[in-house]
N, C-alpha and C positions, 0 to 999 in steps of 0.2 A: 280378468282374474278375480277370482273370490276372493272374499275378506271376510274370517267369521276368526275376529281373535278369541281367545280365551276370557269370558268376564271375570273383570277382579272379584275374589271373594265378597270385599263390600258392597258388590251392586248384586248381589246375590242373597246374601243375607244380613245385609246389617246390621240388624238389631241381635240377630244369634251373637256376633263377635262379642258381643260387651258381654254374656253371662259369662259365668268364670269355669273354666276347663271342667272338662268332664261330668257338667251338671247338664242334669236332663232340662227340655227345653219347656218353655210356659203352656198353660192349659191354652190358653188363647193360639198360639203356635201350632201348637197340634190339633185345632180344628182344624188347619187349613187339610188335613189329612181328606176329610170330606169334603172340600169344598175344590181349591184351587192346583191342590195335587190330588194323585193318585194312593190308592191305598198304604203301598211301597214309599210312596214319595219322590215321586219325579212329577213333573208339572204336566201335567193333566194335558192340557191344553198343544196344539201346533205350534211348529214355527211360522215365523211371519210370510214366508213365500211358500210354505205348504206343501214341502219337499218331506217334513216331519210332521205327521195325522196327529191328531189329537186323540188319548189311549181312549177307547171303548169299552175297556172289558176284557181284551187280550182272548185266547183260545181255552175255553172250556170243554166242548163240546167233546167225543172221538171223533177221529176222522178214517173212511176208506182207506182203501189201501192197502198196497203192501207195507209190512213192519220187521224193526228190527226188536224182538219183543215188545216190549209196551212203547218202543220209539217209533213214531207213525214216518216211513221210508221217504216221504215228499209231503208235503203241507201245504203248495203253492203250485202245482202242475201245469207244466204250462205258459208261465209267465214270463215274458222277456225280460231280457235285461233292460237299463233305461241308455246304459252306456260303458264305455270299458277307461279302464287308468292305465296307460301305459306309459313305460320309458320316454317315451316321445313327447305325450299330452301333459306329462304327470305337473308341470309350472303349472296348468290351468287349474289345478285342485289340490293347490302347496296349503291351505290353509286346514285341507279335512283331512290331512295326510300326516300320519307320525315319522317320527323320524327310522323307526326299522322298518317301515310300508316305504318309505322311498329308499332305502337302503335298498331294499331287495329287487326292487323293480331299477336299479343302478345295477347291482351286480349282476342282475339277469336279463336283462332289456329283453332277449328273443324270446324267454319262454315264460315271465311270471308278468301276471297282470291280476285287476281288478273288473272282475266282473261286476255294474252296480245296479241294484235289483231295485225297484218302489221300497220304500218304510213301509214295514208291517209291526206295529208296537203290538206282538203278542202275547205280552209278559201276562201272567194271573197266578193266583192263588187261593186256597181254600179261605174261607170264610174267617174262620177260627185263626188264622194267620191274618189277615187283613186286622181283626179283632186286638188281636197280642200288642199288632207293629203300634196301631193306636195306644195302647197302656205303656208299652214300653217308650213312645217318644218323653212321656212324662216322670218314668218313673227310671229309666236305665241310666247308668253310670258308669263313667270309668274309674279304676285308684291305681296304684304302683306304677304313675308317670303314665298312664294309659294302655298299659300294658295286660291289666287285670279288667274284669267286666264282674258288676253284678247289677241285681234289679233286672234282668231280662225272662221272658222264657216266650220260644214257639210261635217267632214273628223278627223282621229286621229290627235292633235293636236303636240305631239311630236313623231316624227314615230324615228327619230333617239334621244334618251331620253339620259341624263348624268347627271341627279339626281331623286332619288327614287320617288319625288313628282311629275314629269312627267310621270312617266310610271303608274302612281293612277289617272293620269287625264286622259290617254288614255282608261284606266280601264273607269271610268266614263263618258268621250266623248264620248264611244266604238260605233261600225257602227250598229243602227238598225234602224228598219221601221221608215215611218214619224208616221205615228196609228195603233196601235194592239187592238185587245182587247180579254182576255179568260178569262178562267175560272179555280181556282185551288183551292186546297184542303191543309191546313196546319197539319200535322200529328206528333201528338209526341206520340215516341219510351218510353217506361217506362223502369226500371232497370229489371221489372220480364222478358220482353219479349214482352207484350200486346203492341198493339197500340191506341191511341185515336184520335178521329176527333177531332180538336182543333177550326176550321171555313173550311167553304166552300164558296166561293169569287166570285165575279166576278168584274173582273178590265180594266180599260181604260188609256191605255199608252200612252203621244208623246213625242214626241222629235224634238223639235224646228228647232235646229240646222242643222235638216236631211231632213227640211222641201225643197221640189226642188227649189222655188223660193226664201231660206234665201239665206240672205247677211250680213255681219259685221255689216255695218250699218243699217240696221233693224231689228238686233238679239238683243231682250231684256236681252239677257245673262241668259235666264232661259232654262237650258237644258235639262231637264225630269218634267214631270206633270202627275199625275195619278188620277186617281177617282176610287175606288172601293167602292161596298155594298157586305156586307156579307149575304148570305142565309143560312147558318147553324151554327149551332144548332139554333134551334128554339125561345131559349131564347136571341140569339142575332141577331137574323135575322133582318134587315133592317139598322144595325150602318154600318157608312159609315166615308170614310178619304179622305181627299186631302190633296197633296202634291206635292209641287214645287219648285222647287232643281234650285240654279243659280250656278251662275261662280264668282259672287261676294260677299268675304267673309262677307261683314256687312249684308247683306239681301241671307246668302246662302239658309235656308231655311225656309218657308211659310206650315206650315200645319193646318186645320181643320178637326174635326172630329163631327157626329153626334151621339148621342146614342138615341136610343127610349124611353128611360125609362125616359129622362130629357126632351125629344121633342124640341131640340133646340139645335146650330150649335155654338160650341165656337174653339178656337183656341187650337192649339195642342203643344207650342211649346216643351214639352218634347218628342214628337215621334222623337228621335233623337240618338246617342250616344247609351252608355251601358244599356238605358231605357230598361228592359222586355218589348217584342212584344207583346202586349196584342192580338195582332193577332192569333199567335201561343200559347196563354194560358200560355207565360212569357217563355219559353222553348229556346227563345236564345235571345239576343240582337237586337235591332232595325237596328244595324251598321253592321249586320252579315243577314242581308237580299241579297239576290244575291247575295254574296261571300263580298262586302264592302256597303253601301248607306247612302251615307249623306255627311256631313263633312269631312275634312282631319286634322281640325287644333286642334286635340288632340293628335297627334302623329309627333314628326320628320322621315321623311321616307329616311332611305338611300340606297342606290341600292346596292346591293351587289355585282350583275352579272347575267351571263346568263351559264345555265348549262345546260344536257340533263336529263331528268326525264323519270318515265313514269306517266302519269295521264287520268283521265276519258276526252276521247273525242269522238267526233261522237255518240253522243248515243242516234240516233235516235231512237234505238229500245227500249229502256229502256221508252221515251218518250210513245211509243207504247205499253207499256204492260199495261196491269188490272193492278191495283192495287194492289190487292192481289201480283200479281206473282210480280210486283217491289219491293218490299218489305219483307226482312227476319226479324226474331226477331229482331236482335239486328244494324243493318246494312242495307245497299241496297241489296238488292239480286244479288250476284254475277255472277250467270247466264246470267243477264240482262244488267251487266254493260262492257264497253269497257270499256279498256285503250289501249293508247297508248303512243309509245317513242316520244316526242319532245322536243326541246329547249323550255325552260322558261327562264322570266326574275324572280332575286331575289330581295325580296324589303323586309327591316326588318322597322318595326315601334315599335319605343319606344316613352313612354307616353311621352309628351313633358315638361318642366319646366314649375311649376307651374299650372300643367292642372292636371285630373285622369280622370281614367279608369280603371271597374272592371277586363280588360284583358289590361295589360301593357304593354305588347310585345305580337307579333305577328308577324310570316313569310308566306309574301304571296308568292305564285308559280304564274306569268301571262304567259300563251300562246302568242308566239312569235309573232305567225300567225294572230291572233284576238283581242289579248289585252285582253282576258275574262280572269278574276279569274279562276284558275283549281283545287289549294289548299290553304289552311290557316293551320297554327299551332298557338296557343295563348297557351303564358304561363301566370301563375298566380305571385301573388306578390314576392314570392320566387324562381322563374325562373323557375316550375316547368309546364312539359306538363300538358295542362290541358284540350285543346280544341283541333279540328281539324276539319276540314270542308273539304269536296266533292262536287267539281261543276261541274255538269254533259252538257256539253254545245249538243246543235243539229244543225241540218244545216237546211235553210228554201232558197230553192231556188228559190222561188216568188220573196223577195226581190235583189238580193240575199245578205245572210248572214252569220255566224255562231251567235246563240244566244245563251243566258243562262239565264232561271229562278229559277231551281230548284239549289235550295245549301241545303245537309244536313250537319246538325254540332252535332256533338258527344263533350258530354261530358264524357270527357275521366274517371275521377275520381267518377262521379254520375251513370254511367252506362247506362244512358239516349241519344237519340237522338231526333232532331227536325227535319222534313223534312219539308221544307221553300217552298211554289208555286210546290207542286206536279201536273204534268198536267197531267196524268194517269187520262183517262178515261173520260177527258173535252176535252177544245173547243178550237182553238187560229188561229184570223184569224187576217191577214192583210187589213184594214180597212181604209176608206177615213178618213182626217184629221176632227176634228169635230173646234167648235167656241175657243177658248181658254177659253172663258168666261163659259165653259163648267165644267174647273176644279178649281171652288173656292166655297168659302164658303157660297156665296150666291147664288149659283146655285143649293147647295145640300141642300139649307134652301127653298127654292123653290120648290123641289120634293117630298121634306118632307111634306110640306103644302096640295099638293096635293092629 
């Protein structure tokens, strides 16, 4: 049996522990950026048995093929698996396995399994972002208990992190396009097996911060803004959201929504927290959209460490498949789905003093390489598993990046699934920046009149 515990945070960083919370780390620190890690900040280098490469460089290049717009439909054609996880084997690989990865392969012994593909450490990024993460390891900060960020712009904000709420803003800072915009489909799993379209979306993403010309001092502190309208179901086609996400916790979040049946544009501020996603037909929490979104200041987050797992990555092809074929009853379709072995960071969040949440604990998995969400576990008021979420990330070499929309989250006790920003079978291109004044509430009270 394998043995890959989790290293304690002091054999990890010990000299980070002793600066005092929220301060950025030493000059000497941050050279390691060039030398011993990776631009992003994960360790440069393999594991000892050579299961995990040593990063190169990650995917720059385009690649052939067929796409799902600027999403390249396969990246790896061809390549077998090295080995599968199932109900049966799963003791022999108790150590790379979370606790909803063996949940699910308990609940489902005959149909969900782990396909396990070779390590491909594809992660990369523009220059100018390599550039940033370097200034900001020396100059970023947290204040308001960690809940507020400043001193960042246009790169991960703590590439060398030594407390849990850092490695949740790299999560949130994470490297993407300045404008995207697709198209996805939200699907929930029922306990018989059946699936339901829940909406079918089309949305417009930026990110400020990633803008080529931001600078500190021109960065409004707002680092994601979106606009979407829903086209399906028919009964809801035309309601539309906006939302805009800062760095600062008294104004973090800014939402509006339209519905057609009221013809008029009010403020959303419940789109937030353990709220049902009325997107997804209430099937998961609004805070369980893309693996975390929103707020952090319901939870203390402490870093546990960094361990080797295996979890869904590269999975362009899954991005690539119909619909149909992504999708098993109960589960993603194992066929479709990679994993693989790499380093993650551990970040546990408990509800914090004086705050609630319908999920009060929760352990995230972050990719060392990218910063993206790969898993979540949520237990319930009695510490019991209850939830567990799958983020399936892809590689988009236009920008270049590794991204992630889709997260599904199983409810482990209901027998249900929600599949969150399915892109099977839509559109996702990389897009000129649009007006900012694009993504507010009187922009979509404007379109509406129209």
């Amino acid at each position: 049996m394998m043995k890959h515990k989790i290293l304690p945070l002091a054999a990890i960083a010990a000299t980070l522990m002793a600066q005092a919370a929220g301060a950025a780390v030493t000059a000497d620190e941050a050279a390691r950026l060039k030398s011993a890690l990776t631009p992003l900040g994960a360790e440069k280098a393999g594991n000892a048995d050579g299961s995990i490469p040593a990063w190169d460089g990650g995917i720059t290049k385009p690649l052939q093929g067929r796409k799902v717009g600027d999403i390249p439909g396969e990246i790896f054609s061809g390549e077998k698996s090295l080995h599968q996880v199932t109900a049966q084997n799963m003791g022999q690989y108790d150590a790379l396995l979370s606790e909803g990865t063996k949940a699910l392969l308990q609940k489902y012994p005959d149909s969900f399994r782990l396909d396990v593909y070779p390590t491909h450490r594809t992660a990369a990024a523009p220059q100018r972002v390599y550039d940033n993460t370097a200034l900001n390891a020396t100059r970023c900060s947290t204040r308001d208990g960690g809940y507020s960020l400043e001193g960042c712009i246009g790169g991960i904000p703590f590439p060398i992190p030594k407390e849990g709420v850092e490695v949740m803003w790299n999560f949130l800072l994470r490297v993407e396009a300045p404008s995207i915009e697709y198209r996805f489909k939200n699907i929930v799993g029922n306990a018989d097996g059946s699936h339901t379209l829940a909406t079918r979306n089309e949305i417009a993403f930026q990110y400020p911060p990633y803008y080529e010309d931001a600078t500190i001092e021109k960065w409004s502190g707002e680092y994601a803004m979106f606009r979407f309208n829903t086209l399906e179901p028919p009964f809801k086609a035309g309601e539309s959201l906006v939302i805009r996400d800062g760095i600062d916790q008294k104004n973090a979040r800014q939402a509006w929504q339209y519905l057609v049946g009221q013809r008029r544009v009010r403020r959303a501020p419940t789109v937030s927290y353990d709220t049902p996603d009325f997107v997804a037909s209430g099937a998961n929490y609004f805070d369980e959209v893309q693996g975390f979104f929103g707020q952090l200041d319901r939870f203390e987050w402490k870093l546990v460490g960094k361990q080797e797992m295996l979890i869904p990555y590269n999975n362009n092809g899954l991005v690539g498949a119909r619909l149909e074929e992504a999708l098993s009853k109960h589960h993603l379709n194992p066929d479709q789905v990679r994993w693989e072995r790499h380093r993650v960071w551990v970040v546990e969040a408990n509800v914090a003093a004086g705050k609630r949440h319908a999920v009060p604990k929760r352990r995230y998995y972050l990719d060392e390489d990218t910063w993206l969400i790969a898993l979540i576990d949520g237990y319930d008021a009695e510490g019991k598993l209850w939830r567990t979420t799958q983020v399936t990330p892809f590689v988009v070499p236009k920008i270049p990046a590794t991204l992630m929309k889709t997260a599904t989250v199983f409810n482990l006790q209901a027998g249900t699934m929600s599949v969150i920003q399915a892109l099977n079978d839509e559109d996702f291109k990389v897009v000129e920046r649009k007006p900012e004044t694009y993504f507010t509430g009187d922009a979509v009270a404007a379109d509406a009149a129209r």
